[in-house]
C-alpha positions as CSV (number, residue, x, y, z in Angstrom):
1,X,321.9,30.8,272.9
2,X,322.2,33.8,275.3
3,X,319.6,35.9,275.7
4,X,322.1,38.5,274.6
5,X,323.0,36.5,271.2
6,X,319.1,36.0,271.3
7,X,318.8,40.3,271.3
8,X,321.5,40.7,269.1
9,X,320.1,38.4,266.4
10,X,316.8,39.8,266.9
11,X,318.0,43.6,266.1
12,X,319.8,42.3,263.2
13,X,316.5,41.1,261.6
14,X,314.5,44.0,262.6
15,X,317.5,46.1,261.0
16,X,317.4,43.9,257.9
17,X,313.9,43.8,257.8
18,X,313.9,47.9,258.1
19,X,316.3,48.4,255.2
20,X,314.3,46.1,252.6
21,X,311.5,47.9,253.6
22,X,313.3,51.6,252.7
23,X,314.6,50.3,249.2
24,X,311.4,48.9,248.2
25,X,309.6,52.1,249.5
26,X,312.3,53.9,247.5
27,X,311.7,52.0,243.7
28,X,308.9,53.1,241.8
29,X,306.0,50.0,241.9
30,X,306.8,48.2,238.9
31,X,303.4,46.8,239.1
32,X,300.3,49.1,238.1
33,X,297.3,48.3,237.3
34,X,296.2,50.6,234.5
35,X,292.6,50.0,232.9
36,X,292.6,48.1,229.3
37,X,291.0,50.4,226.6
38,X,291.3,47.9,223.7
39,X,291.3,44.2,224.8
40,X,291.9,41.7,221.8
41,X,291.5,38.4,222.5
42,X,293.2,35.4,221.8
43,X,293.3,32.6,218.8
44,X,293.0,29.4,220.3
45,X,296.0,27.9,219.0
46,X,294.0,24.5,216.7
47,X,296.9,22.0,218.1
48,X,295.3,22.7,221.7
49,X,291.9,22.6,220.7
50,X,292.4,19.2,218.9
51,X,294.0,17.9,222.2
52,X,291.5,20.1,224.7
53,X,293.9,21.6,226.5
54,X,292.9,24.0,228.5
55,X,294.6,26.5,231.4
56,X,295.8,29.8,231.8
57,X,299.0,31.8,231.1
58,X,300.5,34.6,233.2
59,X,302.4,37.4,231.3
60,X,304.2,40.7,232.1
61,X,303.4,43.4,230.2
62,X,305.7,46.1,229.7
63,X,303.5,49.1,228.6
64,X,304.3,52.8,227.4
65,X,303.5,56.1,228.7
66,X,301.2,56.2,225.6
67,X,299.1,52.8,226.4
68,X,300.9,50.8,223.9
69,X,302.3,47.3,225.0
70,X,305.9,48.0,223.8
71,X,306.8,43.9,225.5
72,X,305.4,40.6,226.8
73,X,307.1,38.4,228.8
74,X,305.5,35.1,230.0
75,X,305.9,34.3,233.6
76,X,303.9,30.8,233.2
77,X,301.4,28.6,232.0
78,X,301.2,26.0,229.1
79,X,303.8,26.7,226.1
80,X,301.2,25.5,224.0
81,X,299.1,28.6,225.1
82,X,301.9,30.6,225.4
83,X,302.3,32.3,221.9
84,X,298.1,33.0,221.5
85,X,298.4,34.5,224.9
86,X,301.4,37.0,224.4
87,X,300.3,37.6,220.5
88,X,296.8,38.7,221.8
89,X,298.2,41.0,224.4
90,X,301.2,42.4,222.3
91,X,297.9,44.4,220.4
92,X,296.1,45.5,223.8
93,X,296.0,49.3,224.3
94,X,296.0,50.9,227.7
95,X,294.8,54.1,229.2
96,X,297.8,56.8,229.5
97,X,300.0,57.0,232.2
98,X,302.5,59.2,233.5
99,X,305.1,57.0,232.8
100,X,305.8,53.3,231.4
101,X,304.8,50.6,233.7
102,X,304.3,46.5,234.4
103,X,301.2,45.1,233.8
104,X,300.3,41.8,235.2
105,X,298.1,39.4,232.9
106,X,296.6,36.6,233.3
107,X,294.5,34.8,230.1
108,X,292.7,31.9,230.5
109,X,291.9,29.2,227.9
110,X,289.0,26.9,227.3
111,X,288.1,25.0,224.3
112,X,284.5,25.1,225.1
């Protein structure tokens, strides 16, 4: 390459680089971190404690202006966990916010 193919590649990134940076400065952050006020925790599912599996589960939770967890989507972990994890969550409560947000969650399991 040419140092001039070399610049013009270079200003490309920089001008790619420069417009993801404006349209994620542009969306609201879908990711908050707003304090838990009720926390219920999970029921170890009895198939998982029977085999000792143990691990965590990372969820998405979609949560209301008002604190309430209005949906939970998992994002990974062990199925077998999986339904404890997003039932237990589904009844947290979070502090107010000014509007709804995404709440990251991670829930760890151990059978001991």
């Amino acid at each position: 390459m040419s140092r001039g193919q070399n610049f013009s590649t270079l200003m490309m990134a920089a001008a790619c680089l420069a417009a993801a940076t404006s349209l994620l400065a542009q969306q609201p952050a879908s990711q908050a971190t707003r304090k838990v006020v009720n926390r219920v925790a999970p029921e170890y599912p009895s198939l998982a404690k029977q085999i000792h599996v143990q691990g965590s589960v990372k969820l998405l939770a979609v949560v209301e202006p008002d604190g309430h967890v209005k949906a939970v989507d998992v994002k990974g972990g062990n199925p077998v966990l999986a339904q404890a994890a997003v039932s237990a969550v589904k009844k947290w409560k979070y502090e107010p916010a000014g509007r709804e947000t995404d709440e990251a969650v991670e829930m760890q399991f151990d059978p001991q």
